[in-house]
KOLDREN-539424 format. One line per field, with one value per atom (N, C-alpha, C, O): atom name; y negated, x negated, z negated; residue number from 1; residue in three letters. Coordinates in steps of 0.2 Angstrom, whole numbers. Example, Ala and Ser with C-alpha at 12.3 -4.5 7.8 and 13.67 -1.06 7.14 Angstrom:
BEGIN
atom = c(N|CA|C|O|N|CA|C|O)
Y = c(28|22|16|17|11|5|0|-6)
X = c(-66|-62|-66|-71|-64|-68|-64|-67)
Z = c(-39|-39|-39|-42|-35|-36|-39|-40)
nr = c(1|1|1|1|2|2|2|2)
rest = c(ALA|ALA|ALA|ALA|SER|SER|SER|SER)
This chain:
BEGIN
atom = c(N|CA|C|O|N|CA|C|O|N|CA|C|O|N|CA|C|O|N|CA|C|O|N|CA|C|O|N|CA|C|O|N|CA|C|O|N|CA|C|O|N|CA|C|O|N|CA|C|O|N|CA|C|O|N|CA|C|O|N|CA|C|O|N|CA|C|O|N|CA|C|O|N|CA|C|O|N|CA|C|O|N|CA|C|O|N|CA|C|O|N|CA|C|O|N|CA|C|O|N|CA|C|O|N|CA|C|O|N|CA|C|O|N|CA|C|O|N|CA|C|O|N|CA|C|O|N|CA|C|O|N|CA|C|O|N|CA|C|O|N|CA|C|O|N|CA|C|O|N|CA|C|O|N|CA|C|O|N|CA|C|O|N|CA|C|O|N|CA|C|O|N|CA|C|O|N|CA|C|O|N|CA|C|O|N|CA|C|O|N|CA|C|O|N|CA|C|O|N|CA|C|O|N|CA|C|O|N|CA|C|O|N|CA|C|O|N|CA|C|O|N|CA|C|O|N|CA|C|O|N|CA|C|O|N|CA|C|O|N|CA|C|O|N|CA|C|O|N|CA|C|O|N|CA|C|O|N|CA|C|O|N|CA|C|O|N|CA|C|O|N|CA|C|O|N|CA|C|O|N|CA|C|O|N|CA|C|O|N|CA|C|O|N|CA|C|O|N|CA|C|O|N|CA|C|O|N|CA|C|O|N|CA|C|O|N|CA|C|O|N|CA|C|O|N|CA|C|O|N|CA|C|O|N|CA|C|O|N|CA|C|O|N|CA|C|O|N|CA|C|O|N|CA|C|O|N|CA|C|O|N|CA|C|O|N|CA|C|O|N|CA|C|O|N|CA|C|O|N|CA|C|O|N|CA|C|O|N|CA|C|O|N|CA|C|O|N|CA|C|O|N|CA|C|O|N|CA|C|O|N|CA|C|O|N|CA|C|O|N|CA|C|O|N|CA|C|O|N|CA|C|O|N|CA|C|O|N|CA|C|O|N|CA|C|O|N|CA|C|O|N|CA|C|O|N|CA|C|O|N|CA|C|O|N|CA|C|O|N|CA|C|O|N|CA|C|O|N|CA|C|O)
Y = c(-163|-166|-162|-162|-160|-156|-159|-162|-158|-163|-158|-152|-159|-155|-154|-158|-148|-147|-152|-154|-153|-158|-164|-166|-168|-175|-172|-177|-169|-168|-169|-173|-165|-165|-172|-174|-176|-183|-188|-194|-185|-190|-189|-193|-183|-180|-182|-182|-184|-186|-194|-197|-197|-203|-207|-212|-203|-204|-204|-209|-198|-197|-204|-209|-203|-209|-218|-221|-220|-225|-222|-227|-219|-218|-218|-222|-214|-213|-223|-226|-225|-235|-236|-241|-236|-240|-237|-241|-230|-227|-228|-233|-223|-222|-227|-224|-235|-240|-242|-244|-242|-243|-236|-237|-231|-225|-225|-220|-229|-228|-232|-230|-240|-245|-243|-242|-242|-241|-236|-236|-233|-227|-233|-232|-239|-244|-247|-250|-249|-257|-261|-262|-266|-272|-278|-281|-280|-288|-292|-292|-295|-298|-306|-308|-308|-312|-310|-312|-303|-300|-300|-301|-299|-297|-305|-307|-310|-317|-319|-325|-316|-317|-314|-318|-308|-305|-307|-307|-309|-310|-318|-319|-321|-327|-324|-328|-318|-317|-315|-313|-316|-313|-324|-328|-324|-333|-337|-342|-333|-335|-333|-338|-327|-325|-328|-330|-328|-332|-339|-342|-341|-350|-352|-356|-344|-346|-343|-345|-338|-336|-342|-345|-346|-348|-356|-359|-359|-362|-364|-370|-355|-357|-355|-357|-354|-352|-360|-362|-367|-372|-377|-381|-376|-382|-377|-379|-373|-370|-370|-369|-369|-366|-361|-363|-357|-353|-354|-352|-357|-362|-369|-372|-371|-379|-380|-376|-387|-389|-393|-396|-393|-394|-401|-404|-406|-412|-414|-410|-418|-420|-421|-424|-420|-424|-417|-417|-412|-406|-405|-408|-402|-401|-397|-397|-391|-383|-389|-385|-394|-397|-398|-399|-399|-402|-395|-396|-389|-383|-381|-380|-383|-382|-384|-380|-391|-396|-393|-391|-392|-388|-381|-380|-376|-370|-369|-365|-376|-376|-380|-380|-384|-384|-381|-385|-374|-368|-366|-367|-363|-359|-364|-360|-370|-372|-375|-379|-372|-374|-368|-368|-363|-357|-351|-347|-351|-346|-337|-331|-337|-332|-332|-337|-327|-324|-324|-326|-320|-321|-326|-327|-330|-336|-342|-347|-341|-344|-341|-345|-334|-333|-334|-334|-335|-338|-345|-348|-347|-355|-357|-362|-354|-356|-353|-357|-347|-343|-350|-353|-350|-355|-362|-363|-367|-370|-370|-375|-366|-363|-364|-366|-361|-357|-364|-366|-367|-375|-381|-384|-381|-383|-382|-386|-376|-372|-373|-373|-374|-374|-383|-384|-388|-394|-397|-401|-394|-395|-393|-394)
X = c(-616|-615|-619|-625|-617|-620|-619|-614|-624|-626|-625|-627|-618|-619|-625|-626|-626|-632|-630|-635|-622|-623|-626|-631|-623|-626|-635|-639|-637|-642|-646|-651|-643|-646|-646|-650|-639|-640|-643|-645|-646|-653|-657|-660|-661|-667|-667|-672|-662|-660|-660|-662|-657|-659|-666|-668|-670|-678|-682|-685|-683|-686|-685|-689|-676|-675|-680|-683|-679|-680|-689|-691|-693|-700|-701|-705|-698|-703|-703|-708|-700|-702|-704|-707|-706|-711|-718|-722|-720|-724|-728|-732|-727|-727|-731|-736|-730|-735|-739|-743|-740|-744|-750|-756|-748|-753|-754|-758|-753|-753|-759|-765|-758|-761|-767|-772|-767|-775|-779|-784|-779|-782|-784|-789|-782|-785|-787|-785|-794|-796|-793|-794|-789|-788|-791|-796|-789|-794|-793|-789|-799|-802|-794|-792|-793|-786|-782|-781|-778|-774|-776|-771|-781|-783|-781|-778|-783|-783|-776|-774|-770|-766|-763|-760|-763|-758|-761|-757|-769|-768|-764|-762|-764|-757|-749|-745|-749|-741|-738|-732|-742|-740|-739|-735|-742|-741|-736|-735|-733|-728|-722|-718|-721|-715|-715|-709|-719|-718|-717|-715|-718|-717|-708|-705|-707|-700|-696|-691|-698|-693|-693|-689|-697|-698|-695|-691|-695|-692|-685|-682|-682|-676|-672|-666|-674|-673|-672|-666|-677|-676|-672|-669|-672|-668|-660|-656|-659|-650|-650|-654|-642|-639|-631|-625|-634|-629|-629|-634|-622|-622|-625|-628|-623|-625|-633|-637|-634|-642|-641|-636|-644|-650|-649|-648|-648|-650|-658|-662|-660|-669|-669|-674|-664|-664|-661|-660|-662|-661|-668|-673|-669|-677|-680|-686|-678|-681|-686|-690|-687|-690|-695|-700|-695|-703|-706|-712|-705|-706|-711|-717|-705|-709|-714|-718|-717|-721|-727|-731|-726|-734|-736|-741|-731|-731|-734|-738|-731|-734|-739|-742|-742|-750|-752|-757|-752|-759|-757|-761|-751|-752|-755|-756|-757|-762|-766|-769|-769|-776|-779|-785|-776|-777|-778|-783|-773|-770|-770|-770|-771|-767|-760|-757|-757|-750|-751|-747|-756|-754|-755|-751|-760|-759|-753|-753|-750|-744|-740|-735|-737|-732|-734|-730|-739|-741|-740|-738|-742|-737|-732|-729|-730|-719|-717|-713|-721|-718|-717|-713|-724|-727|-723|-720|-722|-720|-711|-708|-709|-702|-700|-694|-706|-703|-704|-702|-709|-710|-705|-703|-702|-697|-690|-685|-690|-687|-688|-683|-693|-694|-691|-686|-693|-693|-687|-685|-685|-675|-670|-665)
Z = c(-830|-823|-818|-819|-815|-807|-801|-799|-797|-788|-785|-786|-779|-776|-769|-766|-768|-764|-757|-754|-754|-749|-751|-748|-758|-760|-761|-760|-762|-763|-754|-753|-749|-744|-740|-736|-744|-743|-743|-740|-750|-752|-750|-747|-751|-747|-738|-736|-735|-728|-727|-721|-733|-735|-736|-733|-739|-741|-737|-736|-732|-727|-722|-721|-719|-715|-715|-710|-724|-726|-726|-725|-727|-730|-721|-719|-715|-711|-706|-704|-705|-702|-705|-703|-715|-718|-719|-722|-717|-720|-711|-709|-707|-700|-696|-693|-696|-693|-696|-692|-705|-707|-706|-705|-706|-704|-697|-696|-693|-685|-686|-684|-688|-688|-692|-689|-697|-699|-698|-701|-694|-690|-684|-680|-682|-675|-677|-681|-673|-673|-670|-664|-674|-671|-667|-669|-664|-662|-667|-671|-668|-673|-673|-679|-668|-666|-670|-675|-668|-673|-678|-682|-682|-689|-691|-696|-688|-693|-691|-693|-686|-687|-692|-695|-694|-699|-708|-713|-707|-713|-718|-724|-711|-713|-713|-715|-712|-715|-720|-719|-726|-733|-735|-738|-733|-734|-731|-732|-726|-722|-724|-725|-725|-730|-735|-737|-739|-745|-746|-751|-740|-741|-739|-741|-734|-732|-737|-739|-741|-749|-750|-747|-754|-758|-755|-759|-750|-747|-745|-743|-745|-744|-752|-753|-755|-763|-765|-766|-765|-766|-764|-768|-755|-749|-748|-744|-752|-750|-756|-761|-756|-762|-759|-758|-759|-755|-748|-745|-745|-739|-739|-735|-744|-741|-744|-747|-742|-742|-749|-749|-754|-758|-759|-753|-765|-764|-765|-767|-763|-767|-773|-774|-777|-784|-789|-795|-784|-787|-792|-790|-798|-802|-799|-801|-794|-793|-787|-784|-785|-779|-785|-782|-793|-795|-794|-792|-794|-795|-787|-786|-783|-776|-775|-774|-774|-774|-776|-772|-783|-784|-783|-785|-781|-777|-771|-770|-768|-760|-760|-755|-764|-763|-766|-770|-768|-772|-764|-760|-762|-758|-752|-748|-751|-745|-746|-743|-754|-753|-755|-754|-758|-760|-755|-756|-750|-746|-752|-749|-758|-760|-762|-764|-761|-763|-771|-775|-773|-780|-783|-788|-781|-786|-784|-787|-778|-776|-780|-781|-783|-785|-795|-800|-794|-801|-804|-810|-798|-798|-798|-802|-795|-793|-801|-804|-805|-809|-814|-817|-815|-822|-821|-826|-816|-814|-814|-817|-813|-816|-823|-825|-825|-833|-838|-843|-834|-837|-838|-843|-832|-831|-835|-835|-837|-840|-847|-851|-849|-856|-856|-860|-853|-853|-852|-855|-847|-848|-852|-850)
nr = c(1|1|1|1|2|2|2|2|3|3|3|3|4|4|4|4|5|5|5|5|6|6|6|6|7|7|7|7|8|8|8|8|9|9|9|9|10|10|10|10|11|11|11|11|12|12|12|12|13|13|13|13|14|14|14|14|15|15|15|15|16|16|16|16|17|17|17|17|18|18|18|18|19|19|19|19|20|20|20|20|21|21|21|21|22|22|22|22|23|23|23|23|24|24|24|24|25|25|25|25|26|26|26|26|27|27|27|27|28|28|28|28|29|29|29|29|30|30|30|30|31|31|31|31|32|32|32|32|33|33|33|33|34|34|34|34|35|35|35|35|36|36|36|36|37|37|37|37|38|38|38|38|39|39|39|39|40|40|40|40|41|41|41|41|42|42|42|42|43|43|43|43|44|44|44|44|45|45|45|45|46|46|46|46|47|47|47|47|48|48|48|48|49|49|49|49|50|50|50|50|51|51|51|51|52|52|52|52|53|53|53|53|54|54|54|54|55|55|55|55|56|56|56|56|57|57|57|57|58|58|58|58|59|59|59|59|60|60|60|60|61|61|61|61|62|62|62|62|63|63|63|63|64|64|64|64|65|65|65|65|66|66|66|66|67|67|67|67|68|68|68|68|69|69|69|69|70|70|70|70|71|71|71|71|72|72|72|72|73|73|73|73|74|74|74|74|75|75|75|75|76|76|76|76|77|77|77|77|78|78|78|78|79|79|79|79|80|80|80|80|81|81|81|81|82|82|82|82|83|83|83|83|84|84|84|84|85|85|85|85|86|86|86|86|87|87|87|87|88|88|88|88|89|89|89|89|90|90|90|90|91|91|91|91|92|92|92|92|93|93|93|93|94|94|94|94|95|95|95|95|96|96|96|96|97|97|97|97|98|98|98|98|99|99|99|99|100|100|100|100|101|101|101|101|102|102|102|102|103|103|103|103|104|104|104|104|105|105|105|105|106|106|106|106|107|107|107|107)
rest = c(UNK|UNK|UNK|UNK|UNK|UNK|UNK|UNK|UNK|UNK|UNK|UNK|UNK|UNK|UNK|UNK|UNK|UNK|UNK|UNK|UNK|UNK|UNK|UNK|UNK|UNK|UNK|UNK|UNK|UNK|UNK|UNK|UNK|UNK|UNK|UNK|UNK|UNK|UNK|UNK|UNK|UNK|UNK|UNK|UNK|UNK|UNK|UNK|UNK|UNK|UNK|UNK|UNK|UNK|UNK|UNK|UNK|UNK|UNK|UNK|UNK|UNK|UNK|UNK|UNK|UNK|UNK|UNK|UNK|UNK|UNK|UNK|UNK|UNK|UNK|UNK|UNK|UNK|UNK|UNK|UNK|UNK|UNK|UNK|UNK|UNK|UNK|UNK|UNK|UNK|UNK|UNK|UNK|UNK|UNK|UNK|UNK|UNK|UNK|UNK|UNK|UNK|UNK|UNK|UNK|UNK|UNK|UNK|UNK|UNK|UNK|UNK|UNK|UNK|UNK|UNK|UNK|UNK|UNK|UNK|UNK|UNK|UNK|UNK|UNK|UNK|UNK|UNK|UNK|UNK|UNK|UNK|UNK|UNK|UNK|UNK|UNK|UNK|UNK|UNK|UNK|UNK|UNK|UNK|UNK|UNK|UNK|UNK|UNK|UNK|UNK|UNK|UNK|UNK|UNK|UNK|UNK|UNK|UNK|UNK|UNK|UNK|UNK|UNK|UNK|UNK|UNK|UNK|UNK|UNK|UNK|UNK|UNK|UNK|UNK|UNK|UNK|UNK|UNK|UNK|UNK|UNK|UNK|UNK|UNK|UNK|UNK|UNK|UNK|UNK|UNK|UNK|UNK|UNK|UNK|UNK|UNK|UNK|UNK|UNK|UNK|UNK|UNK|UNK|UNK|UNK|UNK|UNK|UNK|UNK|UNK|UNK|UNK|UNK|UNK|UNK|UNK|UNK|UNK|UNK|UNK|UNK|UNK|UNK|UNK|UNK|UNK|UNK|UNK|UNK|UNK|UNK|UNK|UNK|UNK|UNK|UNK|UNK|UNK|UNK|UNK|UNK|UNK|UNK|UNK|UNK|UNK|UNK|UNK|UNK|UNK|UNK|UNK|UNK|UNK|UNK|UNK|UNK|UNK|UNK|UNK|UNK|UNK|UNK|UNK|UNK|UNK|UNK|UNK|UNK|UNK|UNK|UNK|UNK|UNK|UNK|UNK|UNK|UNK|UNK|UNK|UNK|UNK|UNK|UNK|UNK|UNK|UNK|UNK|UNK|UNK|UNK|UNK|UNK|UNK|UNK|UNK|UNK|UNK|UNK|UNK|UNK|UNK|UNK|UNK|UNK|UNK|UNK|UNK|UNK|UNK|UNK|UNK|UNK|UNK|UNK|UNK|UNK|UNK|UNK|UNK|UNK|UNK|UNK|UNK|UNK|UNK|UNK|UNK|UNK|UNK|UNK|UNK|UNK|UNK|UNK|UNK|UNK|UNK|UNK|UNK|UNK|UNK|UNK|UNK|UNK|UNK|UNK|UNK|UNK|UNK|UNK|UNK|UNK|UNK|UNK|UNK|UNK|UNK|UNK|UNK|UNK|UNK|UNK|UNK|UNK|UNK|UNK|UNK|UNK|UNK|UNK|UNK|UNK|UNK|UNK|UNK|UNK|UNK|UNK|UNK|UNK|UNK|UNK|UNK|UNK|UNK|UNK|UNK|UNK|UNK|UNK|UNK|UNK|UNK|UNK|UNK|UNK|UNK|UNK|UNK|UNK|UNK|UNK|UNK|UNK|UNK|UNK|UNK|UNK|UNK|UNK|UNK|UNK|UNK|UNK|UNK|UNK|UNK|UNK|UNK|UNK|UNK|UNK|UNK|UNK|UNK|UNK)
């Protein structure tokens, strides 16, 4: 099988595209001191996305809403208090994980 040199120039064009918005602000930003304000803003937002995955994962099901008597809500419950007493990401997704797979084993 052989690539032709355009597909090739596609992807190499593709890479850059997609690497320089993700790479770009992080290299901009860590070169600045931020206000101390910004800083304890942003470190709430790995706990922010993950509450809303993890929230809409449980309360939809595609389009429609979720009953409360669905079981993925015993899952949630203890997910979302590691993640508000804990405030890490890792041991929130260690929760929801363990908590799933429990569930899982017991259903």
């Amino acid at each position: 099988m052989s690539v032709s040199r355009e597909f090739l120039w596609i992807l190499i064009g593709s890479a850059i595209v997609t690497l320089i918005p993700r790479t770009l602000p992080l290299v901009l930003i860590s070169r600045m001191k931020l206000p101390d304000a910004v800083m304890k803003f942003l470190k709430h937002v790995p706990l922010a996305v993950m509450t809303a995955l993890v929230a809409q994962s449980v309360l939809t099901d595609g389009e429609a809403w979720r009953s409360p008597d669905n079981p993925e809500w015993l899952a949630f419950f203890p997910t979302l208090a590691v993640a508000l007493l804990t405030r890490s990401l890792l041991l929130t997704v260690l929760a929801g994980v363990g908590c799933a797979a429990l569930l899982g084993w017991l259903m």
